[in-house]
N, C-alpha and C positions, 0 to 999 in steps of 0.2 A: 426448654424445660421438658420434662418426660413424667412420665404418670406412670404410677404402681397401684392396681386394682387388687385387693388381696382377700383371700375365703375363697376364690372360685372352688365348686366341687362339683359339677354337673358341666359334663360334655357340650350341650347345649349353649348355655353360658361362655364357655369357654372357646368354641368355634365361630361366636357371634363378635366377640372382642379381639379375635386372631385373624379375623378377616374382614373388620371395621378399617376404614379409610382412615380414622385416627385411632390405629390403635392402637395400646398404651405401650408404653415403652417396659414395662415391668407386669408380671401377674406371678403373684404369689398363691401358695398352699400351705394350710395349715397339716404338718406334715405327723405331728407326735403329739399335741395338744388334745388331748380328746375331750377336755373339759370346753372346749370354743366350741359350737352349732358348726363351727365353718371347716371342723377337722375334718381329711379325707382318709379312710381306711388303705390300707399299703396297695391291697389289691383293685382298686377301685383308681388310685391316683395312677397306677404304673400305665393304667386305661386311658385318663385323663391325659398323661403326657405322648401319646401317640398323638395328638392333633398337633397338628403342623404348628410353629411359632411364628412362621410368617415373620415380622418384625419385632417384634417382644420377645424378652426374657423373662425365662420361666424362674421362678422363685422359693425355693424351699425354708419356710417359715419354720424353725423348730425353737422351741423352749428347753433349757436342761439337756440335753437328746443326751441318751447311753448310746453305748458302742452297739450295740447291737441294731437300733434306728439307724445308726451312721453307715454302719456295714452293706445296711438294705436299700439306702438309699443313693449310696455313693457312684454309682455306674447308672443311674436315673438320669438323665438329659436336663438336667439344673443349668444355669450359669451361676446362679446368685446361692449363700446361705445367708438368711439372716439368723441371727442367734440372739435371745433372751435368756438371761438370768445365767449366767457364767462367768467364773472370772476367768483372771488371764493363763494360768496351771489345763484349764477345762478347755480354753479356745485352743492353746494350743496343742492338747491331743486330739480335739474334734479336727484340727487343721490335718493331724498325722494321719488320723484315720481317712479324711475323703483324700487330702492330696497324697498320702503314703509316708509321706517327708516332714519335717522342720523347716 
């Protein structure tokens, strides 16, 4: 079984869980949400994702996200999206825009 810690926004935080003996298989960011406490600003996360993954993947949490989130975040060292409140017309141009394709 694997574990997914999600909100990290503070380097500190996030180098303690990436170089924990166990640790977790998943760390998410709340990436466009700025109504969550645990949202990170673009410039501030692109910081955040320079600490090494060591064994965890890194997770970009977005809600609705416009093309223009997508755009900025697409070349960011993610493995995962998760996606809230879209249907399937919206997944699949969020899908065109990070992977390019259908």
């Amino acid at each position: 079984m694997k574990t997914k810690i999600c909100g990290i926004s503070d380097s500190e935080t996030l180098k303690y869980l990436t170089k924990h003996t166990n640790s977790p298989g998943y760390i998410g960011f709340i990436v466009n949400y700025q109504k969550s406490k645990r949202f990170v600003e673009y410039h501030k996360l692109k910081e955040l994702l320079k600490v090494d993954k060591n064994n965890s993947k890194y997770v970009a949490v977005l809600v609705q996200p416009d093309e223009n989130i997508l755009k900025k975040i697409k070349d960011l060292p993610f493995d995962y999206y998760q996606i809230y409140d879209c249907n399937l017309a919206e997944l699949k141009f969020i899908k065109k825009i990070i992977i390019g394709k259908l």
